[in-house]
MIDREN-6351 format. One line per 4 residues: number of its first residue (from 1); their letters; for each residue x, y, z of C-alpha. Coordinates in pm, 1 decimal. Last residue first. Layout:
NUM = A = X:Y:Z ~ ...
// end
This chain:
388 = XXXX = 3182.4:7140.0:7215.8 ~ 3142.8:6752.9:7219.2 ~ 2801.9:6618.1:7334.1 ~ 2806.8:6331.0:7566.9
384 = XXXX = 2458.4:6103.0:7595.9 ~ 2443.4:5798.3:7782.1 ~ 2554.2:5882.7:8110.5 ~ 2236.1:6113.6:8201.3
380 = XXXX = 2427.2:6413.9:8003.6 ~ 2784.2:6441.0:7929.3 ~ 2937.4:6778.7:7781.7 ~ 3304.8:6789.5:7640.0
376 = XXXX = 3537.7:7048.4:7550.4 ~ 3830.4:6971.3:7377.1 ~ 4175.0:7131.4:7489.1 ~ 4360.4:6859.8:7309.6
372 = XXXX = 4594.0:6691.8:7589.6 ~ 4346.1:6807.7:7925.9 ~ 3968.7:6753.4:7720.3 ~ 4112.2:6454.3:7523.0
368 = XXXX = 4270.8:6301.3:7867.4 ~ 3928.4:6379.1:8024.9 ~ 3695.1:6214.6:7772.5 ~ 3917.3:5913.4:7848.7
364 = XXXX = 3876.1:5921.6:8204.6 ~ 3444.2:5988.9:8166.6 ~ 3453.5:5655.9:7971.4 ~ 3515.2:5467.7:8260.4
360 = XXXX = 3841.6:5288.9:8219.7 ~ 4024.5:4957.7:8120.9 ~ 4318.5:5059.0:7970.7 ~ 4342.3:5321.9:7774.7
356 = XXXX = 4630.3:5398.4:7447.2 ~ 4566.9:5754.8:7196.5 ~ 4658.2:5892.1:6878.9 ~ 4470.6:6149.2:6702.9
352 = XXXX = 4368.2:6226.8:6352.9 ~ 4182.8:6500.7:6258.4 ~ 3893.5:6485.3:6010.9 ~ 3617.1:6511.9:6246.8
348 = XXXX = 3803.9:6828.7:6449.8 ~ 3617.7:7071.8:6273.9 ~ 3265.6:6981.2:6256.6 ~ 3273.7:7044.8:6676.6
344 = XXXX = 2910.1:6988.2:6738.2 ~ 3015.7:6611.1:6752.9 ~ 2698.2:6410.6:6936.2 ~ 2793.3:6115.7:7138.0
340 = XXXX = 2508.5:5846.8:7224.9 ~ 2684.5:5603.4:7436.8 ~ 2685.6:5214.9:7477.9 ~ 3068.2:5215.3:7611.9
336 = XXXX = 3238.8:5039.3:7362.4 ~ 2984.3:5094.6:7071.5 ~ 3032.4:5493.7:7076.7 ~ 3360.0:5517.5:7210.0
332 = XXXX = 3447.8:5351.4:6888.6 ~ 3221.3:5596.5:6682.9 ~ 3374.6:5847.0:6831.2 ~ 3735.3:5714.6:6740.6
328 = XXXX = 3601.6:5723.0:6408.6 ~ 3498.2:6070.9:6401.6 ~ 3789.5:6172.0:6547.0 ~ 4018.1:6060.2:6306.4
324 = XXXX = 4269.0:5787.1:6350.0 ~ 4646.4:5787.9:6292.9 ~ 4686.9:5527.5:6601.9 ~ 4391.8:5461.7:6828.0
320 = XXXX = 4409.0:5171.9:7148.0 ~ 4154.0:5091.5:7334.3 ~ 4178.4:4798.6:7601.2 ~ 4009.7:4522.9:7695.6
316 = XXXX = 4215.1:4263.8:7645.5 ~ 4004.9:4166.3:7313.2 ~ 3998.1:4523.9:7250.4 ~ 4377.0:4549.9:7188.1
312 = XXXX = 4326.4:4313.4:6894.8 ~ 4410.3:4577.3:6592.2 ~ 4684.6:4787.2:6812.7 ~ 4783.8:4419.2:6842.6
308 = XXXX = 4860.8:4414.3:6473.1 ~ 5127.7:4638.2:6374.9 ~ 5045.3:4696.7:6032.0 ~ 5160.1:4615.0:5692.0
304 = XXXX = 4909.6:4718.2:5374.0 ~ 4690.6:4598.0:5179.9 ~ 4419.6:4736.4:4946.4 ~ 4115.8:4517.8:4829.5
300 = XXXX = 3803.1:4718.6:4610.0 ~ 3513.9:4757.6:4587.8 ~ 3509.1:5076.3:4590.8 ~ 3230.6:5228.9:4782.1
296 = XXXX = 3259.9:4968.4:5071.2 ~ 3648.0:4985.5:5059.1 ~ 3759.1:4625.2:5154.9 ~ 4145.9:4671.1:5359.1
292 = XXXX = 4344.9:4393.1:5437.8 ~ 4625.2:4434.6:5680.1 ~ 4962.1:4253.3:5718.1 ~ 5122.1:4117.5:5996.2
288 = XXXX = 5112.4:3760.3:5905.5 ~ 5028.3:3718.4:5556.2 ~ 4711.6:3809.6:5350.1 ~ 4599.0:3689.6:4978.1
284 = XXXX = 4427.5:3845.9:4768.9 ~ 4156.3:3661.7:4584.8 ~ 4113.7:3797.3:4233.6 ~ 4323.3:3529.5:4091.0
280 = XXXX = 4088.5:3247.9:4133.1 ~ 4057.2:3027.1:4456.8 ~ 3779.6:3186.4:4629.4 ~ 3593.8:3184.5:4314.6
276 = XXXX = 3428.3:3508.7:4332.3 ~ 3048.7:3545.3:4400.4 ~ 3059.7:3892.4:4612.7 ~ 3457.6:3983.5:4700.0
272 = XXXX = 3735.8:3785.2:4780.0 ~ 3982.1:3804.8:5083.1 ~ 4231.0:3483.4:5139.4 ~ 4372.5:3379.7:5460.0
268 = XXXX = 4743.4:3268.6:5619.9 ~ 4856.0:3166.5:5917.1 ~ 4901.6:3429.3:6189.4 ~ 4809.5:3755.8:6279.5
264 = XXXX = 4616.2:3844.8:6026.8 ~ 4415.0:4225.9:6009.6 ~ 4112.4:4200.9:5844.9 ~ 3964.3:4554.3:5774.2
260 = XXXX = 3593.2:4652.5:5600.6 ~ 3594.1:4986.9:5493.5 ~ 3329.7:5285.3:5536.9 ~ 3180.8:5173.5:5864.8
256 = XXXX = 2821.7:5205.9:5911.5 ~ 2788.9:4802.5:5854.9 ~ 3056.8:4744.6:6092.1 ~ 3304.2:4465.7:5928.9
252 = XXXX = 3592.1:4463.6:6174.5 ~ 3775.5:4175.7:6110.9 ~ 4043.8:4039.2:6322.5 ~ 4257.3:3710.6:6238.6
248 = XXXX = 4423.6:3373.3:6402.1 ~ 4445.2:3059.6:6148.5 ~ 4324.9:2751.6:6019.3 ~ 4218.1:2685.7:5704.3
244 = XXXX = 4105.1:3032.1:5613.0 ~ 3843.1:3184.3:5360.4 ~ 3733.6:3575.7:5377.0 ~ 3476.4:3622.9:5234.5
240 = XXXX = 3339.9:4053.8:5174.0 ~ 2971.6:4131.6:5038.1 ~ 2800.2:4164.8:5360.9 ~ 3075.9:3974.5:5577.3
236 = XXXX = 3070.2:3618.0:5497.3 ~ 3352.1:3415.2:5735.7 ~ 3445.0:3123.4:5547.2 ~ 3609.0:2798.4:5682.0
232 = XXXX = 3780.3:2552.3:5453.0 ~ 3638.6:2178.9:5567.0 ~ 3931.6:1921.8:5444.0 ~ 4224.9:2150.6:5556.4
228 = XXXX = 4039.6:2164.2:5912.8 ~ 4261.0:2385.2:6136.9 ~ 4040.7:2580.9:6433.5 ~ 4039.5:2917.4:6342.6
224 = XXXX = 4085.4:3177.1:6650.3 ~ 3875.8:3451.0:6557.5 ~ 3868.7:3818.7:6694.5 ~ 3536.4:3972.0:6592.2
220 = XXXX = 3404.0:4291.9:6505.4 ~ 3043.5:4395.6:6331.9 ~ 2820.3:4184.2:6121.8 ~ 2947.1:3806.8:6042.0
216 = XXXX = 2786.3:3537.0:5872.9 ~ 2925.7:3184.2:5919.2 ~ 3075.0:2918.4:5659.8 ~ 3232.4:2594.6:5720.3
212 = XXXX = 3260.4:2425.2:5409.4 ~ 3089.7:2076.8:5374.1 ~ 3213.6:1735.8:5318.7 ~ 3116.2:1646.9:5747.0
208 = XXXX = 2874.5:1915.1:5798.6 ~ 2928.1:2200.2:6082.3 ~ 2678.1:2167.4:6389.0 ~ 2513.8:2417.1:6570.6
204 = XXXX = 2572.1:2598.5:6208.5 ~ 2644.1:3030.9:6262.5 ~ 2516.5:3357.9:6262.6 ~ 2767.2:3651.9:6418.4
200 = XXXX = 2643.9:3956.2:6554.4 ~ 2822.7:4260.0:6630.4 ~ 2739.1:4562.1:6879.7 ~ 3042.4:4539.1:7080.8
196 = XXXX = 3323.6:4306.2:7002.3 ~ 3275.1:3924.7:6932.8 ~ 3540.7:3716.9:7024.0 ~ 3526.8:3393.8:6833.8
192 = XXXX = 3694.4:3060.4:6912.8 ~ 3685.1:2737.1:6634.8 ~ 3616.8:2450.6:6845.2 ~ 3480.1:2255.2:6549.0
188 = XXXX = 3135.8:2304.1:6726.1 ~ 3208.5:2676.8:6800.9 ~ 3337.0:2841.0:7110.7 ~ 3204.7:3198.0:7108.2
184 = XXXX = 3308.6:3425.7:7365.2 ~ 3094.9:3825.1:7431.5 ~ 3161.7:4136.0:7477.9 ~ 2901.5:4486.9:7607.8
180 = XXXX = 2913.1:4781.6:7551.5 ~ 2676.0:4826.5:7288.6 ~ 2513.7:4507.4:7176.6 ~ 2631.0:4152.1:7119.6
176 = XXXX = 2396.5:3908.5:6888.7 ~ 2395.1:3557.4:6847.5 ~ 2235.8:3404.0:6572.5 ~ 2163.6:3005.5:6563.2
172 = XXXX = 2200.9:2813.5:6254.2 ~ 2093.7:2452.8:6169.7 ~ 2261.0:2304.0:5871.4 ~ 2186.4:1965.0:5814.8
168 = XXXX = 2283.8:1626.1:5909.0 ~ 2033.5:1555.3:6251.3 ~ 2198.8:1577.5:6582.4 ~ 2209.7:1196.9:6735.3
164 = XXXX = 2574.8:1218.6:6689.7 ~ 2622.4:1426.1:6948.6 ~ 2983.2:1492.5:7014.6 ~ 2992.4:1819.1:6813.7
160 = XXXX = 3004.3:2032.0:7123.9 ~ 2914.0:2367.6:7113.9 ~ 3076.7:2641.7:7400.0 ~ 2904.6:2984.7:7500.7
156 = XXXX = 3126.1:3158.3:7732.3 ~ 3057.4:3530.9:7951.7 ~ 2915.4:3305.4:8238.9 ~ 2871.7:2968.2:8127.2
152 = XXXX = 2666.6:2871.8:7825.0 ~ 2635.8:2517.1:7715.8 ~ 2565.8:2449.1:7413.7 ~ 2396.3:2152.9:7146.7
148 = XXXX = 2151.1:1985.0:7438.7 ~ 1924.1:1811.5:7216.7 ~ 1524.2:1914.7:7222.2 ~ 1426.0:1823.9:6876.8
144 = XXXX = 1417.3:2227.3:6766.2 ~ 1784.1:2188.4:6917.0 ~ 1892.6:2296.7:7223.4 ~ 2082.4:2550.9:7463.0
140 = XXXX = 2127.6:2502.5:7770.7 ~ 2185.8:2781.2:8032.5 ~ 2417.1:2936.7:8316.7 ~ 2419.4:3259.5:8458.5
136 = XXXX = 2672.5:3581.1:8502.9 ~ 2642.5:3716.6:8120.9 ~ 2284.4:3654.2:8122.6 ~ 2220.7:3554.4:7795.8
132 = XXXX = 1847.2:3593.8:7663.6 ~ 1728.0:3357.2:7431.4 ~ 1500.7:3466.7:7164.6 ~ 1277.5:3239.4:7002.0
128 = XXXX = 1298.7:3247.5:6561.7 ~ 1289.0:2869.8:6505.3 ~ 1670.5:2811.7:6447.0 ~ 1765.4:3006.7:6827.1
124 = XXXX = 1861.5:3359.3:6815.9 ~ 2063.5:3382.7:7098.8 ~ 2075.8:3769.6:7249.0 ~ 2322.4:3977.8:7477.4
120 = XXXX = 2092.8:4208.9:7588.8 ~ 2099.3:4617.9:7697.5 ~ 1783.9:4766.0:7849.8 ~ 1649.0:5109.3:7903.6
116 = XXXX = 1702.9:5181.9:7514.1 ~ 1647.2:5562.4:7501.4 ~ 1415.5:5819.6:7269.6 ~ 1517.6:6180.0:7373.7
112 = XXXX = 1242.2:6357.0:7537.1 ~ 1278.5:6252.5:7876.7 ~ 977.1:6292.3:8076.2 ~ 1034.2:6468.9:8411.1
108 = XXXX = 808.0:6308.0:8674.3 ~ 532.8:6473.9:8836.6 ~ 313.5:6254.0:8618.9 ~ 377.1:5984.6:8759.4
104 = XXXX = 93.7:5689.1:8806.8 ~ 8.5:5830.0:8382.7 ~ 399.3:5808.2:8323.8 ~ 377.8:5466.0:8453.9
100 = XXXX = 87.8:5337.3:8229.6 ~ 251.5:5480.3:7921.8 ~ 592.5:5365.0:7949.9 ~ 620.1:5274.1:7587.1
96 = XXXX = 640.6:4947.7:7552.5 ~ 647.3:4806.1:7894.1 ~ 359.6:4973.4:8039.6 ~ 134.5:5016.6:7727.4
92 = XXXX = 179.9:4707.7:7584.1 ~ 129.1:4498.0:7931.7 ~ -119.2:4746.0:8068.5 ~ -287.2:4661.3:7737.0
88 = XXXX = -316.4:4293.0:7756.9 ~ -402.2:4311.9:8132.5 ~ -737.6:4471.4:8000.4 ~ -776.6:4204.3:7709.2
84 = XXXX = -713.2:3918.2:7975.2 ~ -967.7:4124.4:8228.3 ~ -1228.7:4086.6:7931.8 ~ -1181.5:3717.7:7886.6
80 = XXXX = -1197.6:3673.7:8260.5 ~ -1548.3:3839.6:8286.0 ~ -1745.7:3548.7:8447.8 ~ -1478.8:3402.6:8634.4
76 = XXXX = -1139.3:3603.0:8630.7 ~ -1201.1:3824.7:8925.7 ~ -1024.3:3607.4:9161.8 ~ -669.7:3680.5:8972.0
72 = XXXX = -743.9:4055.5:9026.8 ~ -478.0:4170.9:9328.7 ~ -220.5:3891.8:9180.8 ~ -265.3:4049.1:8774.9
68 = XXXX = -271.9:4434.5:8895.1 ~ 95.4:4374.1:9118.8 ~ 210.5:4220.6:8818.7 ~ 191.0:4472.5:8570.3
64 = XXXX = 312.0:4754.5:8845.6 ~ 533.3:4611.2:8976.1 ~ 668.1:4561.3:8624.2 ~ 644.8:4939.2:8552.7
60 = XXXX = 819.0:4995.3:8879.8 ~ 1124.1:4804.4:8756.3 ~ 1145.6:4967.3:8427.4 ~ 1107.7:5329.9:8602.2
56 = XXXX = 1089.0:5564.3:8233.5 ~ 1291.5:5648.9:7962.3 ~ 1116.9:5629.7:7651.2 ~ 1181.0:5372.2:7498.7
52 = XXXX = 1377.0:5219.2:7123.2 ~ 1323.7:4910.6:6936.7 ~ 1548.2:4628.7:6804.1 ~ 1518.2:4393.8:7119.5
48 = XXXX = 1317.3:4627.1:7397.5 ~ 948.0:4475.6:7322.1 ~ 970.8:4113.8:7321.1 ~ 1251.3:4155.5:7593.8
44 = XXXX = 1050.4:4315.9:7800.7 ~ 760.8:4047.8:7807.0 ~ 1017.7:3784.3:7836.3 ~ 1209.7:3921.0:8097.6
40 = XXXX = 944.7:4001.3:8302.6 ~ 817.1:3629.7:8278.2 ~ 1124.9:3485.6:8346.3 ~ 1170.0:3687.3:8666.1
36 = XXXX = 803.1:3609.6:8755.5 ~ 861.8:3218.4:8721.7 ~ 1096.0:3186.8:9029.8 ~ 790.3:3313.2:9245.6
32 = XXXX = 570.7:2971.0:9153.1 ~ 206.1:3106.8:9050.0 ~ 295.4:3226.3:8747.5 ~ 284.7:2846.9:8620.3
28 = XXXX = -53.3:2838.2:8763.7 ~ -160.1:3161.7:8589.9 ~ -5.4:3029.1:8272.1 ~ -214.5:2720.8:8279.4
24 = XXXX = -576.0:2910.0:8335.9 ~ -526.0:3146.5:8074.8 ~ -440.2:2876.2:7869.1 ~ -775.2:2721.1:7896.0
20 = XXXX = -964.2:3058.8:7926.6 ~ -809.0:3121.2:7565.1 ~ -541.9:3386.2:7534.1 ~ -487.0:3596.4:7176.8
16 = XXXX = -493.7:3906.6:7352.6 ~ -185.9:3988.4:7222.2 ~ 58.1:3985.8:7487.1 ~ -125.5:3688.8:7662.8
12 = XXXX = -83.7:3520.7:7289.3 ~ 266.7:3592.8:7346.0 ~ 256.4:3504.0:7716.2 ~ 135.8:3144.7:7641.6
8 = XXXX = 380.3:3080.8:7317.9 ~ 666.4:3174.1:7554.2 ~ 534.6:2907.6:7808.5 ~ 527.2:2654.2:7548.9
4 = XXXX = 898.0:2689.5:7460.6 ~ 991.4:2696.9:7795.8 ~ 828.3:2352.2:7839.0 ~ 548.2:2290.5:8106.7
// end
């Protein structure tokens, strides 16, 4: 049975949609052990990406699910229809919310603060599916037709534009990095993007020979360019292009943010706003070393020369903060280590602070701030940290 069908099966599981048929066919496909992890995933997946939990025992709430389907699969003769609407709810109930396990235990402390228990890197493939990417796996990814386009390995997801059985138009897959986490991006004209925490970029499987090479970014990347003179590359970032030939460039482009920044590190790249003509006198024009900086509220370009690895430190895995305030460098913490951190400290938003880590738990850095700056901080459960 095809992935693709399976998915279809335990979304119409999900929803009570099942016939007896299909019923049948996904209990023999859940009948092979290797099939339960993909099930899990699926069903949690449907329900984690873009939503908030309550915190509750993930992994018991599965045993749970699946420990109810084996112990009633005989009972699904005369009444099976009925048992598919009951496992229907345990599924909604258990793994959206945690009902289900917070009825088995109700000793336990409930956590009043809504939480994601889960954290996926995501493929959005051209007809909506969600692949997950486990950052220490391997996978395939194809085509509506079935063509291999990727090949994922590890913490790497590589196009190829060798097949030329791939049909001429623009197919795009999203793939989307949360909190804490990184990702590579090898694209089909073997164009390299880094993608920081919480960004997404959207992108062809296949760029088009006579066509420009345009993706969609939200967040931070670190892009390698490949060179194409004939095929200008464009990198849409809400209202902000930025068109290179070939070149190597950050751009931080976080909606929440209140500028946009591309910082070039070699080559050369234009920045134009909205509709522009990317070639007309409104585009400004960056060279090495030098900073472009889109003011959200503005609308407007700024430059100014920088010293650019404090810019690409990330990509090395490593924080670096020059002249910036608190509140930003919160928000950084924020995304690199999949925190919630709440200021009660108004005061020390606006001050600036400058600061180099390597590779640390967040619980160092908070420590250096604490020791250098005599601020005070709280951290709850790991994923919350109040400042005093």
């Amino acid at each position: 049975m095809t992935e693709k069908k399976i998915q279809k099966l335990i979304v119409k599981y999900i929803t009570a949609s099942i016939s007896a048929e299909e019923w049948d066919e996904l209990q023999l496909w859940l009948a092979q052990p290797e099939n339960e992890k993909v099930f899990n995933d699926f069903v949690e997946i449907n329900f984690v990406i873009d939503h908030t939990m309550k915190a509750y025992d993930t992994k018991k709430s599965k045993e749970l699910l699946l420990n109810k389907i084996r112990r009633d699969k005989r009972l699904f003769g005369k009444y099976r229809f009925r048992n598919v609407l009951k496992y229907a709810a345990i599924v909604i109930f258990s793994v959206g919310i945690g009902y289900i396990i917070h009825q088995q235990t109700a000793k336990e402390e409930t956590v009043g603060a809504p939480m994601p228990v889960s954290n996926f890197i995501t493929l959005e493939l051209e007809d909506g599916n969600i692949k997950v990417i486990s950052e220490d796996g391997t996978s395939e990814v194809r085509d509506a037709l079935g063509n291999v386009v990727g090949n994922q390995v590890g913490n790497q997801l590589v196009y190829s534009n060798k097949d030329k059985s791939l049909p001429e138009k623009l197919v795009y897959n999203t793939l989307k990095v949360p909190y804490g986490k990184h990702f590579k991006l090898q694209l089909s004209d073997s164009t390299i993007a880094h993608l920081n925490a919480g960004s997404s970029l959207k992108y062809p499987i296949k760029f088009l020979k006579g066509k420009e090479r345009r993706v969609f970014l939200t967040g931070e990347a670190f892009l390698e360019v490949a060179k194409d003179t004939e095929h200008p590359f464009i990198i849409n970032a809400d209202d902000l292009n930025i068109k290179v030939f070939g070149t190597k460039f950050n751009i931080s482009a976080y909606p929440e943010d209140e500028v946009k920044e591309v910082v070039l590190i070699e080559g050369s790249v234009g920045l134009y706003v909205g509709a522009q003509a990317s070639d007309s006198a409104a585009t400004t024009v960056l060279s090495p070393g030098i900073k472009g900086r889109y003011d959200n509220t503005q609308k407007n370009i700024t430059t100014e020369p920088v010293i650019t690895s404090i810019y690409t430190s990330w990509v090395q895995g490593e924080l670096v903060f020059r002249n910036m305030t608190f509140e930003n460098i919160l928000k950084k913490l924020e995304r690199q280590y999949d925190v919630t951190i709440i200021n009660e400290n108004s005061q020390l938003s606006s001050v600036e602070f400058n600061a180099s880590f390597d590779d640390m738990p967040i619980g160092k850095i908070l420590e250096y701030f604490k020791g250098a700056y005599d601020i005070d901080f709280t951290i709850i459960n790991d994923k919350k940290i109040i400042v005093n």
